[in-house]
C-alpha positions in Angstrom: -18.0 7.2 19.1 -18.1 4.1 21.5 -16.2 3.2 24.3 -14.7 0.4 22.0 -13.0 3.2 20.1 -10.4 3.9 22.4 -10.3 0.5 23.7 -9.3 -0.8 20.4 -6.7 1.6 19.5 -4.9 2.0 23.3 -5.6 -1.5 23.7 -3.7 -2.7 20.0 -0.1 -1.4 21.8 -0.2 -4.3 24.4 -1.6 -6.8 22.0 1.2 -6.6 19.6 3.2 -7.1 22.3 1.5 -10.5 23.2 2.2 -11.3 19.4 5.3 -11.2 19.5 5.8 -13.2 23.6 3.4 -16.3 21.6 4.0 -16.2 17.7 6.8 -16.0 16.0 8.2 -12.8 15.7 7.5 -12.6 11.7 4.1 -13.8 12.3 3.8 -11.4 15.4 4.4 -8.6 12.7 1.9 -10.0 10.8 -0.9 -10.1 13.4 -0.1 -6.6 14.5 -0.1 -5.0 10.9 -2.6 -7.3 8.8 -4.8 -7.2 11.9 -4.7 -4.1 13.6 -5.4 -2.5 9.9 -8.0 -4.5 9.3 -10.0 -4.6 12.6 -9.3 -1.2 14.4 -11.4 2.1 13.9 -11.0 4.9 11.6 -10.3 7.4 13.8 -7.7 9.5 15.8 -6.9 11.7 18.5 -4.8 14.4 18.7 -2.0 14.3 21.1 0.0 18.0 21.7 3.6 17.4 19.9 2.9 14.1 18.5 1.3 13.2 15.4 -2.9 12.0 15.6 -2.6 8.9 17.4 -4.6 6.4 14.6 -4.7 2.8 13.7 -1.0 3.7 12.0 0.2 5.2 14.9 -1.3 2.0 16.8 0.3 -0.4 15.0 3.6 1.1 14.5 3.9 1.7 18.0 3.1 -2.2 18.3 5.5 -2.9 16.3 8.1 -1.0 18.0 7.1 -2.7 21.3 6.7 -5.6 20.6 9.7 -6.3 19.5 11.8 -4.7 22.3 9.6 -5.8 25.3 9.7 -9.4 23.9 13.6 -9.2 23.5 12.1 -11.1 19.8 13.7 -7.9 18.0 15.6 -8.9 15.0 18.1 -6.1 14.9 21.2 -7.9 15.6 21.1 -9.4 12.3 19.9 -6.4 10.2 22.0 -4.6 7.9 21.2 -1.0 6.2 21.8 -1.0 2.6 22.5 1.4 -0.1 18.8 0.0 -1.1 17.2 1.5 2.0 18.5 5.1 1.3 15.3 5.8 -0.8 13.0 5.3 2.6 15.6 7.1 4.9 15.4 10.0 2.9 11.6 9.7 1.8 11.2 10.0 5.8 13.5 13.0 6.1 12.0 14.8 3.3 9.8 17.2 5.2 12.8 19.0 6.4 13.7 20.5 4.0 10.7 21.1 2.4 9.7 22.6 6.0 12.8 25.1 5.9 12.8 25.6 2.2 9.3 27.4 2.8 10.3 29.2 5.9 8.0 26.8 7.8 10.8 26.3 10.8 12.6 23.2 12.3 9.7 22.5 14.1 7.4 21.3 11.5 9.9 19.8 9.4 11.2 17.7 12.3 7.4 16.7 13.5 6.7 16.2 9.6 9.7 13.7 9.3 8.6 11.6 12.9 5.1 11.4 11.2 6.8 10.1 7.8 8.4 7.8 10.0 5.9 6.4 11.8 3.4 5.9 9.0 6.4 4.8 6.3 9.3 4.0 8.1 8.2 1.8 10.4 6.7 -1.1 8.3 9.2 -0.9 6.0 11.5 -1.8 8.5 9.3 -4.4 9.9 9.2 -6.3 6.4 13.3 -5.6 6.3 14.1 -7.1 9.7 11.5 -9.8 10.1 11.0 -11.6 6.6 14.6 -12.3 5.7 13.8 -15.4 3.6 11.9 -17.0 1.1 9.7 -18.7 3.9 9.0 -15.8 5.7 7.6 -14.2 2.2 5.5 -17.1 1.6 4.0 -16.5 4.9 3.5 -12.7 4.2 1.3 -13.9 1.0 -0.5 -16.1 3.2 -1.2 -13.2 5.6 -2.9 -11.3 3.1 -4.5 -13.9 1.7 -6.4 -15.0 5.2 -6.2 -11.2 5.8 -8.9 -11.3 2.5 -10.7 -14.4 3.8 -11.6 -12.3 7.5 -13.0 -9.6 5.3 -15.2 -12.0 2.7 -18.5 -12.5 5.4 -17.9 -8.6 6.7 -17.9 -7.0 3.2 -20.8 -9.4 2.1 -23.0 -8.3 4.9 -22.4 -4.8 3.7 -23.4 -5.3 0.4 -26.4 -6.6 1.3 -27.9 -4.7 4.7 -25.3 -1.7 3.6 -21.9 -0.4 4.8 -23.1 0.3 8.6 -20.5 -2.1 10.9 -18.6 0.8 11.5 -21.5 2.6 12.7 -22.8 -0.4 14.8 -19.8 -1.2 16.6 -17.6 2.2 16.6 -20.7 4.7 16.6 -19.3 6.7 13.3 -19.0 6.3 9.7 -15.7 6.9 8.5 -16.3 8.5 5.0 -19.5 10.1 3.2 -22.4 8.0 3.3 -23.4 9.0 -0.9 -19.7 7.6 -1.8 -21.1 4.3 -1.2 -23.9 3.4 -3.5 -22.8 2.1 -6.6 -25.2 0.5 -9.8 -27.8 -0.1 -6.9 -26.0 -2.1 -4.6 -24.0 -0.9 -1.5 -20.1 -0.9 -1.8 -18.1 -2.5 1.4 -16.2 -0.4 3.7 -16.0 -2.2 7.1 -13.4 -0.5 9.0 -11.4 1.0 6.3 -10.9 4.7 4.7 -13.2 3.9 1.9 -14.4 1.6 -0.4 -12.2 1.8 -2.8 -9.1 0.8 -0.2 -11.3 -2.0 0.6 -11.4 -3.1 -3.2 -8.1 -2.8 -3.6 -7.3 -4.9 -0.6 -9.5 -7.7 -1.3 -8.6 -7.7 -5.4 -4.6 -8.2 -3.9 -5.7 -11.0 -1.7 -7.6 -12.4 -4.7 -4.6 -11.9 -6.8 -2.7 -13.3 -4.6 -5.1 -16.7 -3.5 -5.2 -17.3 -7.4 -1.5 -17.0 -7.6 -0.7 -19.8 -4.4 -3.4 -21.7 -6.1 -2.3 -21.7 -10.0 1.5 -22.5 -8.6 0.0 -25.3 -6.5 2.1 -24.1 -3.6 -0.7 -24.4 -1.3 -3.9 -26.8 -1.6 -5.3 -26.2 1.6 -5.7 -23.1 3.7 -7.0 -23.6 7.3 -8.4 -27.0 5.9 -9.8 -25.2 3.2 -9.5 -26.6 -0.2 -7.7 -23.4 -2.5 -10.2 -23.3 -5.1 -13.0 -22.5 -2.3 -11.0 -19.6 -1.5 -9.9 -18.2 -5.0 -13.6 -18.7 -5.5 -14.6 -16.6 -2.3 -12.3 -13.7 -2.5 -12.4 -13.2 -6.2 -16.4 -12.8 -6.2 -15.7 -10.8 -2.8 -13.7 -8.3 -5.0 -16.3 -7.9 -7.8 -19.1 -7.4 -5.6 -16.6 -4.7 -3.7 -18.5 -2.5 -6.8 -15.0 -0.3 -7.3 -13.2 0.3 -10.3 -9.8 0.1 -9.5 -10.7 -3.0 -8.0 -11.6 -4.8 -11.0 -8.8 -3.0 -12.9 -6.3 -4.9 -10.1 -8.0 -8.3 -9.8 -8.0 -8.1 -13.7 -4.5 -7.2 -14.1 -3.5 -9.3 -11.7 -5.0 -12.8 -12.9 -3.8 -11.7 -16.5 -0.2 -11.2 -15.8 -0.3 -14.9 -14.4 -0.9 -16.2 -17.7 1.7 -14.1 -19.1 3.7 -15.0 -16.8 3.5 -19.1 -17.5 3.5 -18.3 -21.7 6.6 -15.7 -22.0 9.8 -16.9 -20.3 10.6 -12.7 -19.5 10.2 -10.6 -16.9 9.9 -7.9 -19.1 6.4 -7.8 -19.1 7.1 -7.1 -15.1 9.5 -4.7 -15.9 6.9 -2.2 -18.6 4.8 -2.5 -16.2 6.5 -1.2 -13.1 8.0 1.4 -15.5 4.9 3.0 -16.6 4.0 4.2 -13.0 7.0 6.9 -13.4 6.2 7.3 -17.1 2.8 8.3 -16.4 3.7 10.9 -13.5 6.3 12.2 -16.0 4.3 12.7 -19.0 1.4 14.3 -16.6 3.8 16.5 -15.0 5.4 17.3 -18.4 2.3 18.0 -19.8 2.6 15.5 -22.2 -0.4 13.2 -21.8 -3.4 15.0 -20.7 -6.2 14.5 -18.8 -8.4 14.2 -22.2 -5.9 11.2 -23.2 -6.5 9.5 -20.5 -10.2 9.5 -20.3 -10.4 8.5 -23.6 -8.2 5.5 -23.1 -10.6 4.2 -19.7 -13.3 5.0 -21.9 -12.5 1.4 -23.9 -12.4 -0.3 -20.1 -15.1 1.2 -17.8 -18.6 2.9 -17.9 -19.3 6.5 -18.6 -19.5 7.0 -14.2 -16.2 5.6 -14.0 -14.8 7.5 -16.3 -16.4 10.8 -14.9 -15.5 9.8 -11.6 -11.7 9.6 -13.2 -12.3 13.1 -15.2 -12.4 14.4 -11.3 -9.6 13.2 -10.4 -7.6 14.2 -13.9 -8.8 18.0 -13.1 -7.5 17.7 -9.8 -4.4 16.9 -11.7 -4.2 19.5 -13.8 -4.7 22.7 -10.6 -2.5 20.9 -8.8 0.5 20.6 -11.3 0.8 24.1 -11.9 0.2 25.1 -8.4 3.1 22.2 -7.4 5.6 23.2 -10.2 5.9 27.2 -8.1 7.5 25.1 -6.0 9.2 22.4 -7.8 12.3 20.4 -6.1 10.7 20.4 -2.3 7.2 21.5 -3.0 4.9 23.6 -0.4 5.8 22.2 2.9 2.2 22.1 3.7 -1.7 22.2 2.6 -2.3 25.1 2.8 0.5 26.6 0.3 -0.2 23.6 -1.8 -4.0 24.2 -2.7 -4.4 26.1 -5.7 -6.4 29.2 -5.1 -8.3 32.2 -7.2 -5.9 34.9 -7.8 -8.7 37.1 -7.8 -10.8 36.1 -5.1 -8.3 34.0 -3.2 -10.9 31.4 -2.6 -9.9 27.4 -3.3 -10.5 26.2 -7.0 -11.2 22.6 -5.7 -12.1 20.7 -2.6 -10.0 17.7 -2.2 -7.0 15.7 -3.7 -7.0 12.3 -4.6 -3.9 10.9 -6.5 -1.1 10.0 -3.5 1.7 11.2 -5.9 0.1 14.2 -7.0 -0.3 14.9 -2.8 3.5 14.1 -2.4 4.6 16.7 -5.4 2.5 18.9 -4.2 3.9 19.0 -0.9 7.3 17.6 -1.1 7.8 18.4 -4.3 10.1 16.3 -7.3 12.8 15.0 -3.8 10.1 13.6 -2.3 8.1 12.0 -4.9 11.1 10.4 -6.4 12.1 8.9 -3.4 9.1 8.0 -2.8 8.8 5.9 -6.2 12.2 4.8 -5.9 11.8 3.3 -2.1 8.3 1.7 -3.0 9.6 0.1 -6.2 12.7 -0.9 -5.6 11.8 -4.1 -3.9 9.9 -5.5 -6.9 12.6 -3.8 -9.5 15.2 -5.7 -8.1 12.6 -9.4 -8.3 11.9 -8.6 -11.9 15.6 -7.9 -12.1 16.9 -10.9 -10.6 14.8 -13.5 -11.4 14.7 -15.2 -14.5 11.5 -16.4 -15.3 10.6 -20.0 -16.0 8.1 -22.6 -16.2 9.1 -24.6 -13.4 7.9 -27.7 -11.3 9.2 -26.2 -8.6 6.8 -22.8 -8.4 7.6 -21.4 -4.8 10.0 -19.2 -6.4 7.3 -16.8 -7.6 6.5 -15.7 -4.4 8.7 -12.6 -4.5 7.0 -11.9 -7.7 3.3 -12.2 -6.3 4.5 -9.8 -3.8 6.2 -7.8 -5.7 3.1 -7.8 -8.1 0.9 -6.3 -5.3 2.8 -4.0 -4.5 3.0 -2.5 -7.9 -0.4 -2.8 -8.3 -0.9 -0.3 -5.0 1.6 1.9 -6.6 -0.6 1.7 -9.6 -3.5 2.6 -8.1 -1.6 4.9 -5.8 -2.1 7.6 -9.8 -5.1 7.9 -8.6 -6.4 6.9 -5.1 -4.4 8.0 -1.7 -5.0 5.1 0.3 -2.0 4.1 2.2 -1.8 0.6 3.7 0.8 -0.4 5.6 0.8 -4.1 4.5 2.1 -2.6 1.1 4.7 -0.4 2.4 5.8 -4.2 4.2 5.8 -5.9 1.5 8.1 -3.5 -0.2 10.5 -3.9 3.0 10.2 -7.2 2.7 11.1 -7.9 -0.9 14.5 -5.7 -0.2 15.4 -8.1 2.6 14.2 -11.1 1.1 16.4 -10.4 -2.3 19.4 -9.0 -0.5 19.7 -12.4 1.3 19.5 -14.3 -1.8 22.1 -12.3 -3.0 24.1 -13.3 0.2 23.8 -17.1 0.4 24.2 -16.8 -3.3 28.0 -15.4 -3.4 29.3 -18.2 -1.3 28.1 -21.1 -3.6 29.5 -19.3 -6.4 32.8 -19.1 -4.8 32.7 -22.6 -3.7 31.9 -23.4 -7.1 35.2 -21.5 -8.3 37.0 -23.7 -6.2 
């Protein structure tokens, strides 16, 4: 690795906290989070009692910092909800998987600061700093530029290959052979892997076409929208991943169906079939045949082996998880399904983030895990009734909302946290729940 490495992440910490003296302190959020994830390294170090101190732990800690040192903290007019009791107890769930496996206080407590630190934190950030409708707007707009930084870096890779982490950090962050697909090279700048770099640009995409379609913004850092749509939409195709073109898809789609139905029901099946589908797996309902057979009518024949992978993967680790079903293993090592006989592991790796939370944290923590993620956007498609309007700045809360169910979507499969999702979902809680509050006054004046 190169000296850059530690400068980068160290060096974030005191950043953020610049954010937050010159911006705006929801904009200052926005630098630290949309930047810091999109720019720092891959990597980590390990620090005795504390968990590895990564870009996450970089930019929480920003975060954190940033707001006290700056005295731009928004806490005096935060208020916890019976909404956020989903996260709180998604963060404390460790615990008692810890002690329920005889693991100790130790790592339970340790497992719940880490939960923290990679969920709690920008959760909270979206709850206390983007309290209005604004503020969301500006959160879109974030990810949309967010996309427009990574359009020249992830073309460059698809042509010379995926070696900026290489040239600048000294390491590659993921297996080199991942990365070739259909004889091009698939992006992964300074990401996890490829596919968290499709999904990223297909949501920026998604939500650039969105902004555009709704006329809510024509121009974008002087640039006309159309330009951009253009831009990150053929970014996201030439990104060479699946479960990107499954979200860009889904997400341009729902836009017509969204202008030609006046529901939000639409919305509503569609956020409901993310438990659905972990029910029927877990039930053994809907098997890993089924649902190779159904991405067989969508993708190729090496999409849908790579998915057959991840549906076995499924299937060891659903048994092995349901020996321990209400707080799962407490750790990877009890969780990985082994050879009675031999002892040795059946399988190498785990993909699917909420087949990695049953398996671990078992059916408490991966149902407040759902709940806490998709809550935000449950409450949207709840509350607002859909309309073709003139006035379109009201589906902001949906495009949001959309991309975060669209990670949670791709969440069945892929375990590649972000934590510009996990904000958004924050976000969408605060944003509605102040609605809600300058709503109840109107309607009593209107009593009156």
């Amino acid at each position: 690795m190169t000296f850059l490495v530690p400068v980068m992440l160290f060096g974030w910490v005191p950043l953020a906290v610049l954010f937050f003296v010159r911006l705006q302190p929801h904009r200052a959020v926005l630098a630290t989070v949309i930047g810091g994830w999109l720019l720092l390294p891959m990597a980590g170090y390990d620090l005795p009692g504390f968990p590895e101190y990564s870009k996450g732990t970089a930019i929480s800690l920003g975060l954190i910092l940033g707001g006290r040192l700056s005295g731009k903290r928004q806490a005096a007019t935060f208020q916890w909800r019976i909404y956020d009791l989903p996260m709180i107890l998604w963060c404390l769930c460790p615990i008692p998987s810890s002690l329920s496996n005889q693991l100790g206080w130790y790592n339970g407590l340790s497992g719940a600061f880490e939960q923290f630190i990679t969920w709690g934190v920008p959760y909270m950030a979206g709850r206390m700093y983007f309290d209005t409708q604004e503020k969301l707007k500006d959160l879109c707009l974030g990810i949309v530029i967010g996309g427009l930084v990574y359009v020249p870096l992830c073309l460059w890779e698809f042509r010379m290959s995926p070696r900026l982490s290489i040239n600048l950090y000294g390491f590659f962050p993921h297996e080199w052979r991942q990365h070739r697909r259909y004889g091009y090279w698939r992006p992964i700048v300074f990401m996890q892997h490829g596919l968290m770099v499709a999904l990223w640009m297909a949501t920026s995409a998604t939500a650039a076409y969105w902004l555009w379609r709704d006329r809510v913004v024509k121009y974008l850092m002087g640039i006309p929208m159309p330009y951009i749509v253009t831009a990150l939409i053929a970014t996201a195709v030439l990104c060479m991943s699946g479960n990107g073109w499954f979200t860009l898809g889904l997400g341009c789609a729902v836009y017509s169906i969204n202008r030609r139905f006046s529901t939000n029901r639409p919305f509503l099946l569609l956020l409901l079939a993310i438990p659905l589908y972990i029910f029927l797996r877990v039930k053994g309902v809907v098997t890993g045949y089924d649902v190779e057979m159904a991405a067989s009518f969508i993708f190729d024949a090496e999409r849908v082996d790579s998915l057959g992978v991840r549906l076995f993967q499924e299937d060891l680790f659903i048994r092995q998880a349901l020996e321990n079903p209400l707080f799962g293993a407490g750790r990877a090592s009890l969780a990985w399904p082994v050879n009675p006989v031999t002892g040795r592991l059946l399988i190498k790796m785990i993909d699917a983030l909420w087949l990695i939370n049953f398996s671990f944290r078992g059916a408490f923590g991966l149902i407040t895990f759902v709940i806490a993620m998709l809550i935000g956007p449950w409450r949207v498609f709840r509350s607002t009734k859909q309309k073709v309007s003139e006035v379109h700045d009201n589906d902001i809360p949906i495009v949001v909302s959309l991309i975060v169910v669209m990670f949670m979507i791709d969440s069945l499969f892929n375990a590649m946290i972000n934590p510009v999702y996990i904000m958004c979902s924050g976000a969408l809680v605060s944003t509605i729940a102040t609605a809600n509050r300058d709503v109840i006054p109107e309607r009593v004046r209107c009593q009156k």
